[in-house]
ROLUMDREN-703150 format. One record per atom (N, C-alpha, C): residue in one letter; x, y, z. Coordinates in steps of 0.2 Angstrom, whole numbers, padded with zeros to 4 digits, always signed. Example, Ala and Ser with C-alpha at 12.3 -4.5 7.8 and 13.67 -1.06 7.14 Angstrom:
# residues 2
A+0066-0028+0039;A+0062-0022+0039;A+0066-0016+0039;S+0064-0011+0035;S+0068-0005+0036;S+0064+0000+0039;
This chain:
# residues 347
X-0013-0043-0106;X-0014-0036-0108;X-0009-0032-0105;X-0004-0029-0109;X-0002-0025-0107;X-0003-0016-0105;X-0002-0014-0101;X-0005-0008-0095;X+0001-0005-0095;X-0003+0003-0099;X+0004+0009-0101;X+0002+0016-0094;X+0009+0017-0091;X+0009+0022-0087;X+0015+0027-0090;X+0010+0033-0091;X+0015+0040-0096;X+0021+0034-0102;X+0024+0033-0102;X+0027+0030-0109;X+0029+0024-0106;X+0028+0020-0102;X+0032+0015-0102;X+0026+0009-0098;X+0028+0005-0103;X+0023-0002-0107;X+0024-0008-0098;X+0020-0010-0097;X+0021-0015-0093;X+0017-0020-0094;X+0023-0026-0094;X+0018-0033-0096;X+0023-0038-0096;X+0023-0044-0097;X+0024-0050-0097;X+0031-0050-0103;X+0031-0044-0107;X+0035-0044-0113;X+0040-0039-0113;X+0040-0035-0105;X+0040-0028-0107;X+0047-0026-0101;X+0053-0021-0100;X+0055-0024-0095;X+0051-0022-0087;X+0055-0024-0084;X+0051-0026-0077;X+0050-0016-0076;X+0043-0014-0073;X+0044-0007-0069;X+0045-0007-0063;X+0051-0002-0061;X+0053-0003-0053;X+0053+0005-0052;X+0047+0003-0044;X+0044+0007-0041;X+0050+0008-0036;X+0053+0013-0034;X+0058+0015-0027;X+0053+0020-0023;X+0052+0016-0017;X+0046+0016-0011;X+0050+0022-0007;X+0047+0028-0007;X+0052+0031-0003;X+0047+0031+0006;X+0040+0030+0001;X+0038+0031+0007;X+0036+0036+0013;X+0035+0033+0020;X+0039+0039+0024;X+0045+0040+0027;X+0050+0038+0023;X+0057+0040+0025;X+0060+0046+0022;X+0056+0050+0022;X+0058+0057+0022;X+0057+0061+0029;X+0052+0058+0033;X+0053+0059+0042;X+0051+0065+0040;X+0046+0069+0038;X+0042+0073+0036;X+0043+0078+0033;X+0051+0080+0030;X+0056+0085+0028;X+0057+0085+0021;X+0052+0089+0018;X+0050+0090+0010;X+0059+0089+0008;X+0064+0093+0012;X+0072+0090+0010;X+0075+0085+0008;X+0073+0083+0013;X+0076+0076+0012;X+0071+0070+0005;X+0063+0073+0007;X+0061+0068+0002;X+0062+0071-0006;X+0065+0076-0007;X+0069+0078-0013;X+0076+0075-0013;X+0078+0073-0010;X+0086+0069-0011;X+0083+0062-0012;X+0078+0058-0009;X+0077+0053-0010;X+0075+0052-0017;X+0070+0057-0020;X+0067+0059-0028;X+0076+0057-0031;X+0081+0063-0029;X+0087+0064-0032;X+0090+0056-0033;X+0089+0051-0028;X+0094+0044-0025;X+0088+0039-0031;X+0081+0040-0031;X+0079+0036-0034;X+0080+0039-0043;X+0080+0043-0045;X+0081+0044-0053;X+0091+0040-0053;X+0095+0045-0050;X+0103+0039-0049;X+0102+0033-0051;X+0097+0030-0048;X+0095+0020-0048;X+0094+0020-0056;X+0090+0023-0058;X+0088+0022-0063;X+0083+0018-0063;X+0077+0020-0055;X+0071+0016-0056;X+0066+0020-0061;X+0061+0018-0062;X+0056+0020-0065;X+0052+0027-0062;X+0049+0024-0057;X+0044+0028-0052;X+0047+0029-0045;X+0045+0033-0042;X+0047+0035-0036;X+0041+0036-0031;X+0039+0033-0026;X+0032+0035-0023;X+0033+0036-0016;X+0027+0038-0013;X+0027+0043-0007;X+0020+0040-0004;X+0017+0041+0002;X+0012+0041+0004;X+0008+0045+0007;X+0003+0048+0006;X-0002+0053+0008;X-0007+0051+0010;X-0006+0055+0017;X-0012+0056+0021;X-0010+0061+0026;X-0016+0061+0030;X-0016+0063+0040;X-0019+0062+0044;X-0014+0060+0047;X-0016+0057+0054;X-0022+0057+0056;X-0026+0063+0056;X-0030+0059+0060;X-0039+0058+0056;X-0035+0060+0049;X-0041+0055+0043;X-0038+0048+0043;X-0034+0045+0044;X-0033+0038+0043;X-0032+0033+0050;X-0030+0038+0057;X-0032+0033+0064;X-0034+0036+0068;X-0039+0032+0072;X-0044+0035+0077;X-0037+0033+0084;X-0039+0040+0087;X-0035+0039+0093;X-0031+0034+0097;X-0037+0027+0096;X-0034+0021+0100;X-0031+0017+0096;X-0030+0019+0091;X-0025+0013+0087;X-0020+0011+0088;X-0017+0004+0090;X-0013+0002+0092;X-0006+0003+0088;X-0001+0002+0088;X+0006+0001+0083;X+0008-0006+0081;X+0012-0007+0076;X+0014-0013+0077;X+0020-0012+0078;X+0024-0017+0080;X+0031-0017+0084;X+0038-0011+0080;X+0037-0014+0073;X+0041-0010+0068;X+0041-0002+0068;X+0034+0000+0070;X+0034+0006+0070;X+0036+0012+0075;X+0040+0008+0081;X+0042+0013+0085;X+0040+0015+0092;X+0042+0019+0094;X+0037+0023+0099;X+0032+0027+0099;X+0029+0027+0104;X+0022+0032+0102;X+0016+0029+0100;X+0010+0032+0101;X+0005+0030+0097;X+0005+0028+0090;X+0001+0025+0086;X+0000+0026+0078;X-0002+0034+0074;X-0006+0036+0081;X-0008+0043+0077;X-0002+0047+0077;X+0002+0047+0084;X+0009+0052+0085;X+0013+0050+0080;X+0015+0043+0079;X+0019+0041+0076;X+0018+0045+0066;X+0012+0045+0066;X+0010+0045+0059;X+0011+0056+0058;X+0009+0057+0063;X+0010+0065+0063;X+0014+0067+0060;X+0021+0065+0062;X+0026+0066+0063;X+0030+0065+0056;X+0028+0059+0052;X+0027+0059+0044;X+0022+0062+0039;X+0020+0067+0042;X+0015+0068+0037;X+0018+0072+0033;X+0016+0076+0026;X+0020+0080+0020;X+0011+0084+0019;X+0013+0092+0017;X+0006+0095+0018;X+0005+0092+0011;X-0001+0097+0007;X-0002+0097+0000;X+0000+0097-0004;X+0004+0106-0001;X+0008+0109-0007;X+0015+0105-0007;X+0016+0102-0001;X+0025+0098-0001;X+0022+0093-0007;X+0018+0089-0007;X+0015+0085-0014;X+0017+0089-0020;X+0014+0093-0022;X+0012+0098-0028;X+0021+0098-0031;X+0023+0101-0024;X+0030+0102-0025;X+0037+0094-0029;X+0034+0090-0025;X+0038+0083-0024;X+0036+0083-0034;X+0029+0082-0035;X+0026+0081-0043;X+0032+0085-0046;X+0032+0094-0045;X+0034+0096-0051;X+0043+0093-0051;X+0046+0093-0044;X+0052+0090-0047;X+0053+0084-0048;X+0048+0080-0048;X+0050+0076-0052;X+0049+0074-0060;X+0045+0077-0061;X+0045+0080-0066;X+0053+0084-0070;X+0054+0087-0065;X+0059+0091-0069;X+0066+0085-0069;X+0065+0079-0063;X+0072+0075-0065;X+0070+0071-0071;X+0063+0071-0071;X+0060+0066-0076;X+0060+0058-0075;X+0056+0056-0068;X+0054+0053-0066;X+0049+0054-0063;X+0045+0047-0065;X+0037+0045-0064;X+0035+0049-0055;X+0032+0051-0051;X+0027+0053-0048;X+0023+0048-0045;X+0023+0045-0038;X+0018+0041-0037;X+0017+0043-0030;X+0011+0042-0028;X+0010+0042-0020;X+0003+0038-0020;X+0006+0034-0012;X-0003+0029-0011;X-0008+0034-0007;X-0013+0034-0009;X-0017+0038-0005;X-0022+0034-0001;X-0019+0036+0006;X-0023+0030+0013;X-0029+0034+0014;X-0031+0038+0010;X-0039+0041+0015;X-0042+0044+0007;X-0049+0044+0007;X-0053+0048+0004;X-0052+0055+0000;X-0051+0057+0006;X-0047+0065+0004;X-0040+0065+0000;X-0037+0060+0001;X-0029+0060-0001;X-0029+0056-0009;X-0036+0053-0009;X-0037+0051-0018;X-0039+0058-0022;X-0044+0062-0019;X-0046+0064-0024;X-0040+0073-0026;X-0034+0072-0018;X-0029+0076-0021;X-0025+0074-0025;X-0024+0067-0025;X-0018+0064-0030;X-0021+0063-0034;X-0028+0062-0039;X-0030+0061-0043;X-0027+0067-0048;X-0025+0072-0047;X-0024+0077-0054;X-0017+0075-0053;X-0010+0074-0050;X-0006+0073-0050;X-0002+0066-0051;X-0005+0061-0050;X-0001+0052-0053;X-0005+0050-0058;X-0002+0048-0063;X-0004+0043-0068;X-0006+0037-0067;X-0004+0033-0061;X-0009+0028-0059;X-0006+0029-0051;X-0013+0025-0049;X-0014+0026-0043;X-0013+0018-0039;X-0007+0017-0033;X-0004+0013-0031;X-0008+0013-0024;X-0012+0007-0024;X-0014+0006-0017;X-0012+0000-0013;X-0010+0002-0005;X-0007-0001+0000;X-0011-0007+0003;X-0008-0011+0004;X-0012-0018+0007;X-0017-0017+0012;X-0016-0011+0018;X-0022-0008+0021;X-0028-0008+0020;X-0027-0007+0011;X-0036-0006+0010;X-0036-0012+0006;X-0035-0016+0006;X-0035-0023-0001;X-0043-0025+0002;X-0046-0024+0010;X-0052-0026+0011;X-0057-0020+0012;X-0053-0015+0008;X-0057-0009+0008;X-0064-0007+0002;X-0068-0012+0000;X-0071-0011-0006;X-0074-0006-0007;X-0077-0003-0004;X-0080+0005-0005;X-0072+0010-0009;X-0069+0010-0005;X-0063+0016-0006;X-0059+0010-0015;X-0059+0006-0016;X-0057+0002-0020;X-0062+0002-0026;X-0066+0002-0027;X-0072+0005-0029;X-0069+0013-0032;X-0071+0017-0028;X-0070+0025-0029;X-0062+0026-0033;X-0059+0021-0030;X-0051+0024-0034;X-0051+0019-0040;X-0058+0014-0042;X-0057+0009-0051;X-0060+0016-0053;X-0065+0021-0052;X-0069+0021-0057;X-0066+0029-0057;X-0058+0031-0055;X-0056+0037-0058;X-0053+0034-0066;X-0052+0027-0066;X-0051+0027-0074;X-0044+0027-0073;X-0038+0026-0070;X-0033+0028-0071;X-0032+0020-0070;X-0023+0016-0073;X-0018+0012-0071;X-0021+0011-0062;X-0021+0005-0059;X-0020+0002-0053;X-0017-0002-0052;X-0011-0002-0047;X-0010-0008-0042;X-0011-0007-0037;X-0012-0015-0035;X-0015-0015-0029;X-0009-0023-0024;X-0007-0021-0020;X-0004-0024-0016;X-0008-0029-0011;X-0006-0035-0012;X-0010-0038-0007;X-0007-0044-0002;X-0003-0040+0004;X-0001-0041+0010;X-0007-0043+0013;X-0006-0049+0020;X-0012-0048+0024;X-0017-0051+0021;X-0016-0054+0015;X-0024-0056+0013;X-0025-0064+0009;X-0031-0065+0010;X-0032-0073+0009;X-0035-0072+0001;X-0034-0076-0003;X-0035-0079-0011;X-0041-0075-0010;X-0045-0076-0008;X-0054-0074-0009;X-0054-0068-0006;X-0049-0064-0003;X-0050-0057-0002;X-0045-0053-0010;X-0042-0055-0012;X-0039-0055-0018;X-0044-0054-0024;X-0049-0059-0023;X-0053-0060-0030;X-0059-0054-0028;X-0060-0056-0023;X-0066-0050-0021;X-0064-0042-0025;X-0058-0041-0020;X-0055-0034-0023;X-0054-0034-0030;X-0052-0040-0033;X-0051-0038-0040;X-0055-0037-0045;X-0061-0041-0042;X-0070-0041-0046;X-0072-0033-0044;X-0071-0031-0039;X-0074-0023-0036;X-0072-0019-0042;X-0064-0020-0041;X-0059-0016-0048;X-0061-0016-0055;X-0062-0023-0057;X-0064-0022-0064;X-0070-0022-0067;X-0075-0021-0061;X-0080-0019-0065;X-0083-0013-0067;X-0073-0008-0063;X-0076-0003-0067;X-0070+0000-0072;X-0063-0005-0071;X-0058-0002-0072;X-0053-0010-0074;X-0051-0011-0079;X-0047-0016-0079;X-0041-0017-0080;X-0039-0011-0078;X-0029-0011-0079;X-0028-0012-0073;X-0026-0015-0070;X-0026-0021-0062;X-0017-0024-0062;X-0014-0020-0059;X-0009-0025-0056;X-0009-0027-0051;X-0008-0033-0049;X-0007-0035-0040;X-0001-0037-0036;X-0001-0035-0034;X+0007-0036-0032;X+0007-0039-0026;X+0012-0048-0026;X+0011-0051-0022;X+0016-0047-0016;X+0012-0047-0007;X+0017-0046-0003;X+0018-0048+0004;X+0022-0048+0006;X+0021-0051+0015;X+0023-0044+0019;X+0017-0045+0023;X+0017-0036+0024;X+0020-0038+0034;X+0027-0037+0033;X+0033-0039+0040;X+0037-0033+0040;X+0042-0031+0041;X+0046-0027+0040;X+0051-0027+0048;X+0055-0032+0043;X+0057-0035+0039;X+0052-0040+0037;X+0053-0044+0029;X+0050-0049+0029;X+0053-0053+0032;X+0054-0060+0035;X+0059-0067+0034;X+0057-0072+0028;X+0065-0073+0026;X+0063-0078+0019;X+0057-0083+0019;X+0056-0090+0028;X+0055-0092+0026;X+0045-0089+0025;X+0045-0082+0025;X+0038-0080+0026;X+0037-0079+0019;X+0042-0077+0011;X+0041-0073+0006;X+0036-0077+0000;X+0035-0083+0002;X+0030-0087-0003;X+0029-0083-0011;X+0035-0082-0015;X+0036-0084-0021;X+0032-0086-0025;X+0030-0091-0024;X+0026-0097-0029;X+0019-0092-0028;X+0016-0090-0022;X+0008-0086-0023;X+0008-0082-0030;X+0013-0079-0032;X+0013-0076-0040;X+0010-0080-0042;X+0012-0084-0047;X+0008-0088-0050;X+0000-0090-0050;X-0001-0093-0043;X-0008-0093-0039;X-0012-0086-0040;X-0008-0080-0039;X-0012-0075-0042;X-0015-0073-0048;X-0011-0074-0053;X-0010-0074-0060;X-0014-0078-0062;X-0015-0085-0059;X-0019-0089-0064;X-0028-0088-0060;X-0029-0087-0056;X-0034-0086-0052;X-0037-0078-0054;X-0034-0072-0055;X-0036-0067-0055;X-0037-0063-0063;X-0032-0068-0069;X-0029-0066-0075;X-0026-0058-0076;X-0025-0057-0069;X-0023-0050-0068;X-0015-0051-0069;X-0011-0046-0071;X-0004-0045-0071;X+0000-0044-0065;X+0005-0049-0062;X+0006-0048-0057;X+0012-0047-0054;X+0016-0044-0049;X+0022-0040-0048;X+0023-0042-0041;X+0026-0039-0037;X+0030-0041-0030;X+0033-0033-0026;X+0030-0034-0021;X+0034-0029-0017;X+0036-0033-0012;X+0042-0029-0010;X+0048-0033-0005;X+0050-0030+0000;X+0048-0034+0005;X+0050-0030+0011;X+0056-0036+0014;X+0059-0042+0012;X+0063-0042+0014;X+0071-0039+0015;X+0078-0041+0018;X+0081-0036+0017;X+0085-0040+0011;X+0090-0035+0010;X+0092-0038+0002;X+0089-0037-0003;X+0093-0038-0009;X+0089-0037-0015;X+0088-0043-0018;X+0090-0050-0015;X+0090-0056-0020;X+0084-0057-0021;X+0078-0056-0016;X+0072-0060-0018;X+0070-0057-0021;X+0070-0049-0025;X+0066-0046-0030;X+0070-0049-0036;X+0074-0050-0035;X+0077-0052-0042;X+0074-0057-0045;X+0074-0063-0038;X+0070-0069-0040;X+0064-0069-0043;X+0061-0064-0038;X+0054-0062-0042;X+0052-0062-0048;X+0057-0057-0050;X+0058-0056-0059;X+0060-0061-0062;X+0062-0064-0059;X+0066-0071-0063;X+0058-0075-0064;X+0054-0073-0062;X+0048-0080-0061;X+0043-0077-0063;X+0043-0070-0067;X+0038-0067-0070;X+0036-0059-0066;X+0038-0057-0062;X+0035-0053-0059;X+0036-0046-0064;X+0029-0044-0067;X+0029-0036-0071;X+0035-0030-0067;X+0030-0030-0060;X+0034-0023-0055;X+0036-0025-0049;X+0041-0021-0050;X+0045-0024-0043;X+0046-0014-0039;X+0043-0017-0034;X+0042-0012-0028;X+0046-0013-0020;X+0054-0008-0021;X+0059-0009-0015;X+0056-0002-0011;X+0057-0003-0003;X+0057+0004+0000;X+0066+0005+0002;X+0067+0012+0000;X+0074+0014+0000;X+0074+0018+0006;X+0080+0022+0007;X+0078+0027+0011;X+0088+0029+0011;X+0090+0036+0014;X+0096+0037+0013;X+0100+0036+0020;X+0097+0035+0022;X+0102+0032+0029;X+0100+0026+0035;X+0100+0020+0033;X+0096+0015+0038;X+0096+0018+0044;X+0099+0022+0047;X+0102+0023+0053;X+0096+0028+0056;X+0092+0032+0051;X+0087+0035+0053;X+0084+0034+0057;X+0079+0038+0062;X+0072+0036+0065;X+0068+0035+0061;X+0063+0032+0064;X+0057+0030+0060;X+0055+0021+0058;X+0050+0021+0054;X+0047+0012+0056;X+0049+0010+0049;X+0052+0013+0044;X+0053+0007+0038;X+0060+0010+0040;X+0063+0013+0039;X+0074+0012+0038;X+0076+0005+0037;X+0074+0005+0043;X+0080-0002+0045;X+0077-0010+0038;X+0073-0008+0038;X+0070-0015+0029;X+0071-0010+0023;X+0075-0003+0022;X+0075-0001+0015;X+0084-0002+0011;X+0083-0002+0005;X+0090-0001+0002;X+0091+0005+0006;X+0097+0005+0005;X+0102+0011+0003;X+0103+0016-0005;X+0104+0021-0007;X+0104+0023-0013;X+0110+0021-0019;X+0116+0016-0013;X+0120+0011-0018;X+0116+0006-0020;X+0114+0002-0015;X+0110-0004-0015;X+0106-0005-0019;X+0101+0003-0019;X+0094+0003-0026;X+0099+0003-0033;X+0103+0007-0032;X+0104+0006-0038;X+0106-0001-0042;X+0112-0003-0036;X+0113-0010-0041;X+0107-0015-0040;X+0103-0015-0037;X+0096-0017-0039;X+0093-0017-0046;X+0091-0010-0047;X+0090-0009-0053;X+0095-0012-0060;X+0102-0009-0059;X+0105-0012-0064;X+0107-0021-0064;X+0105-0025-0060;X+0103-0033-0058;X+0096-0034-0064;X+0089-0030-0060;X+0085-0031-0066;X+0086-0030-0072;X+0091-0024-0075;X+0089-0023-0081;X+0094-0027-0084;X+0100-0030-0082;X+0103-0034-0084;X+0100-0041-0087;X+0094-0042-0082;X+0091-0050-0080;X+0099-0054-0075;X+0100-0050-0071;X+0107-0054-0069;X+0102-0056-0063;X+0100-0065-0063;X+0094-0066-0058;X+0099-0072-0052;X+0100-0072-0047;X+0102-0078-0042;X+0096-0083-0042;X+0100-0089-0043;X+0097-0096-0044;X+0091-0095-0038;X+0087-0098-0039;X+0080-0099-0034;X+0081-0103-0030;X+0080-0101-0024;X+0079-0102-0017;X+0075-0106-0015;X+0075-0111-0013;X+0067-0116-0011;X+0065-0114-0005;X+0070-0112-0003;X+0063-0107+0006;X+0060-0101+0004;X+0062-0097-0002;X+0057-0092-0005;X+0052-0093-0008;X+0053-0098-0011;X+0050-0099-0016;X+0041-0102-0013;X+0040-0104-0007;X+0037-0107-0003;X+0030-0111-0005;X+0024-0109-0004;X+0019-0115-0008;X+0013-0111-0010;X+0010-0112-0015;X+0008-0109-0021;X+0001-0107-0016;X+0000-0108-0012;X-0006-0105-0007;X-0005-0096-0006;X-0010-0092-0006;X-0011-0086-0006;X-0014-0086+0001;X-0011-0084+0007;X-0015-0084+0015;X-0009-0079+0019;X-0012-0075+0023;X-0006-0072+0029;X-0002-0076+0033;X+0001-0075+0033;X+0005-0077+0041;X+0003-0075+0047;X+0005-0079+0052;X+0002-0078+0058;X+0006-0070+0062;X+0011-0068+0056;X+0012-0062+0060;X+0008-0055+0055;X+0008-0057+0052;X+0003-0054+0046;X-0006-0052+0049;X-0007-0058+0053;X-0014-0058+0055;X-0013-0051+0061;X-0008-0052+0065;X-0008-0047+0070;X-0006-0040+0067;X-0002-0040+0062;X-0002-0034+0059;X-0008-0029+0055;X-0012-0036+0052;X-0017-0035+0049;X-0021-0029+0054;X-0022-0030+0061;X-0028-0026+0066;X-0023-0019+0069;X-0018-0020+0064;X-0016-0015+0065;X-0017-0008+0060;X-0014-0013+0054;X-0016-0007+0047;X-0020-0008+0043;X-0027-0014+0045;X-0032-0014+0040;X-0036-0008+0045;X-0042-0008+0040;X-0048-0003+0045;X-0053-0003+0047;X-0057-0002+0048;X-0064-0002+0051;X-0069+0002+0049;X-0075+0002+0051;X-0082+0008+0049;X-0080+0010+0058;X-0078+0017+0057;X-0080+0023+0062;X-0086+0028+0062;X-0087+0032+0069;X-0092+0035+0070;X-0087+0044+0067;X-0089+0046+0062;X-0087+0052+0060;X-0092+0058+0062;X-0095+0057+0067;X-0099+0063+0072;X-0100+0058+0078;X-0102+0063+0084;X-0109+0060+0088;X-0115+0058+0085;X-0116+0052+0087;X-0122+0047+0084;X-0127+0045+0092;X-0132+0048+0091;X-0134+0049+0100;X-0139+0043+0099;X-0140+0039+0106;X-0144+0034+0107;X-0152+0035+0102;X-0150+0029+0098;X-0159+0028+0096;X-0158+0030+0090;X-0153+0034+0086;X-0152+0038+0080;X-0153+0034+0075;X-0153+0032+0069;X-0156+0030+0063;X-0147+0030+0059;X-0143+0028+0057;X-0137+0029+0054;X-0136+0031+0049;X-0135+0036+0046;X-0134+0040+0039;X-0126+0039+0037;X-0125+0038+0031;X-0118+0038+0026;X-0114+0046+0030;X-0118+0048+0032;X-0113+0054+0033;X-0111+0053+0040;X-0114+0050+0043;X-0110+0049+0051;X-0106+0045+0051;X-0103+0041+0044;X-0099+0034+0046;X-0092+0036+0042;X-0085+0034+0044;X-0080+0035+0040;X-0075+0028+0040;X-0071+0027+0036;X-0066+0022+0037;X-0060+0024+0041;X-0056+0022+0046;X-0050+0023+0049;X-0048+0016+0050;X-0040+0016+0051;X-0038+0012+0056;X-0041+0012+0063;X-0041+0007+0066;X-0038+0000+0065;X-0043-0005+0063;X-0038-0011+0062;X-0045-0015+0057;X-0046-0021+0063;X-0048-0017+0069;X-0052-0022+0074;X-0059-0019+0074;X-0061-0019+0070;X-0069-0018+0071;X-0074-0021+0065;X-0079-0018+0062;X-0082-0021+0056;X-0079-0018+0053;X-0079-0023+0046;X-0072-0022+0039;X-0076-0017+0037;X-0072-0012+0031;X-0076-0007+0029;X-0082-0011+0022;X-0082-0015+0022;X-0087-0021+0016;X-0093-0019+0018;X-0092-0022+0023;X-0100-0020+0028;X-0103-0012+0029;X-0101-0009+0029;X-0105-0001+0026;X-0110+0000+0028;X-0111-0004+0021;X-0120-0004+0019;X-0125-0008+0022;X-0121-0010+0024;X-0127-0015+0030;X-0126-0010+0038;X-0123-0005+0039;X-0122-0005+0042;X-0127+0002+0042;X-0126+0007+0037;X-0131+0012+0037;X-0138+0011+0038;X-0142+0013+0041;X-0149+0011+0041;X-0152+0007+0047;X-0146+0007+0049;X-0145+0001+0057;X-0148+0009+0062;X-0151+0005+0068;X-0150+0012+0074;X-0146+0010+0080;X-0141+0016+0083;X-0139+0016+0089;X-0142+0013+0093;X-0139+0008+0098;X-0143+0003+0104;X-0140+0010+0110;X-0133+0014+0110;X-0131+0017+0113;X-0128+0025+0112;X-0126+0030+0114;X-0122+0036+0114;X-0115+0035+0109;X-0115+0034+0104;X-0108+0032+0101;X-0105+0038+0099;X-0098+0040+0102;X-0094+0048+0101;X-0091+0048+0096;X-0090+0052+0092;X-0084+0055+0086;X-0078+0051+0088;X-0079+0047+0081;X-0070+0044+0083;X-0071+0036+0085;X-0075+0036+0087;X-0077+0028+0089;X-0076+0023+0084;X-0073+0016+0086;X-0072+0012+0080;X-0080+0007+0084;X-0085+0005+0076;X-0095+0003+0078;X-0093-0003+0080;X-0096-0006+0085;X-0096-0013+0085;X-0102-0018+0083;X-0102-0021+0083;X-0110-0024+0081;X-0115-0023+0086;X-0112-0022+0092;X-0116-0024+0098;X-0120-0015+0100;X-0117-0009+0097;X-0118-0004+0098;X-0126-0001+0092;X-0127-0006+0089;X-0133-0006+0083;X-0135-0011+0083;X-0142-0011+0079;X-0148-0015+0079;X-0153-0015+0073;
């Protein structure tokens, strides 16, 4: 089945869409992420996407970093990237005006239902691929989905997909290795396939390797969408530069896909049709998947209500699946605003 975003067809028959990841490499400077808008429309990609959130709706104080990410805490770190509303509102109309597609992932609750009047479909980050409440709420706006699934094992893929279409069936998943950089011999290629036939979802690739060969590969092997992060100066601060294109590089990227100009297949990319993390993937996973937190003071003995519990990073605590098992549960102890629950703290 082919799945239409504003005019343009994606499918198996259709040319590839290419998503230019701007991401946070706009280092929080509505300026520059208009020049990245500007570097992405030059490529001649399709969409151009951003990421929205705040800090401190998406990590509780003690979240750790992973190494790519720099210095500082995850929450200081994330501050510093952050784009207000209206800078969003703004990023939409000019793109708009270059006439190129609008996208941004929304990491938090609140940042779904601001981008919900603004993107025509909604691209979610491999952080929540085990987030099925929040997966859930963003099948049943009815909009286009992808859904990235870094960090994640075949049966956390099907799970997520089954939440998605029960209420929404335009499903792309986009195979990925969430490293940054990736290494080839991490990029397992062949899981496309494994995906496609297991989930009959349509399925695509983001790439965090460095280069553009392995997207091409990609495409050479079926991949619908291919999703690069760029950025205009590697040289930048910040935790994705040093794995993104350049605005030459995207381009002839672009112009490679649309050619079909593909480099012969690589047998170390190509790797083996099993869909599972990597060992550097598991330790990133407790870094950017999440948890059920305490979103108030939860005082000894208290009864658990939906309104005292939030999702945050880090994904060292109960997965947010668990929720509902979790509401209705009582405090064994004093648990403070911001706390990631353990089991041991309920009963």
């Amino acid at each position: 089945m082919d799945i239409k975003i504003i005019d343009r067809l994606i499918g198996e028959d259709n040319p590839v869409f290419i998503i230019a990841e701007a991401g946070v490499n706009h280092n929080g400077s509505i300026e520059t992420a208009k020049k990245l808008i500007d570097a992405a429309k030059e490529s001649g990609a399709d969409a151009v996407k951003f990421q929205t959130f705040t800090a401190k709706d998406l990590v509780t104080a003690e979240a750790q970093k992973a190494e790519y990410q720099g210095k500082g805490t995850q929450k200081e770190i994330l501050e510093n990237l952050e784009l207000k509303k209206e800078d969003f509102r703004l990023l939409k109309e000019y793109c708009d005006k270059k006439e190129i597609i609008f996208l941004s992932t929304p990491h938090t609750e609140d940042a779904l239902e601001f981008l919900d009047d603004l993107v025509p479909s909604h691209k979610i980050g491999s952080g929540d691929l085990n987030n099925l409440p929040f997966l859930e709420k963003v099948s049943k706006k009815g909009k286009p989905m992808i859904l990235s699934t870094g960090m994640s094992t075949l049966e956390e893929v099907k799970e997520a997909a089954d939440t998605i279409k029960e209420h929404n069936d335009q499903l792309i998943l986009l195979h990925c290795t969430t490293s940054y950089p990736c290494e080839r011999k991490d990029v397992n290629l062949n899981a496309m396939h494994t995906l496609r036939e297991e989930t009959g979802c349509l399925v695509g690739y983001s790439d965090h390797t460095l280069g553009t060969d392995v997207s091409l590969m990609a495409a050479n092997m079926g991949a619908v969408v291919i999703e690069k992060h760029f950025t205009l100066d590697k040289t930048m601060d910040g935790p994705d530069h040093k794995a993104s294109l350049d605005p030459s590089e995207l381009k002839e990227l672009v112009q490679k896909l649309r050619k079909k100009d593909y480099p012969e297949l690589d047998q170390e990319i190509l790797g083996k049709d099993k869909k599972m993390p990597t060992e550097e993937e598991k330790e990133i996973s407790k870094v950017i998947r999440k948890s059920i937190v305490s979103a108030s003071d939860i005082p000894n003995r208290t009864k658990i209500t939906e309104d005292m519990l939030c999702i945050k990073r880090p994904g060292t605590g109960i997965p947010p699946k668990e929720v509902y098992g979790v509401i209705g549960k009582i405090a064994t102890k004093n648990i403070p605003t911001n706390s990631i629950i353990k089991k041991e703290m309920i009963k």
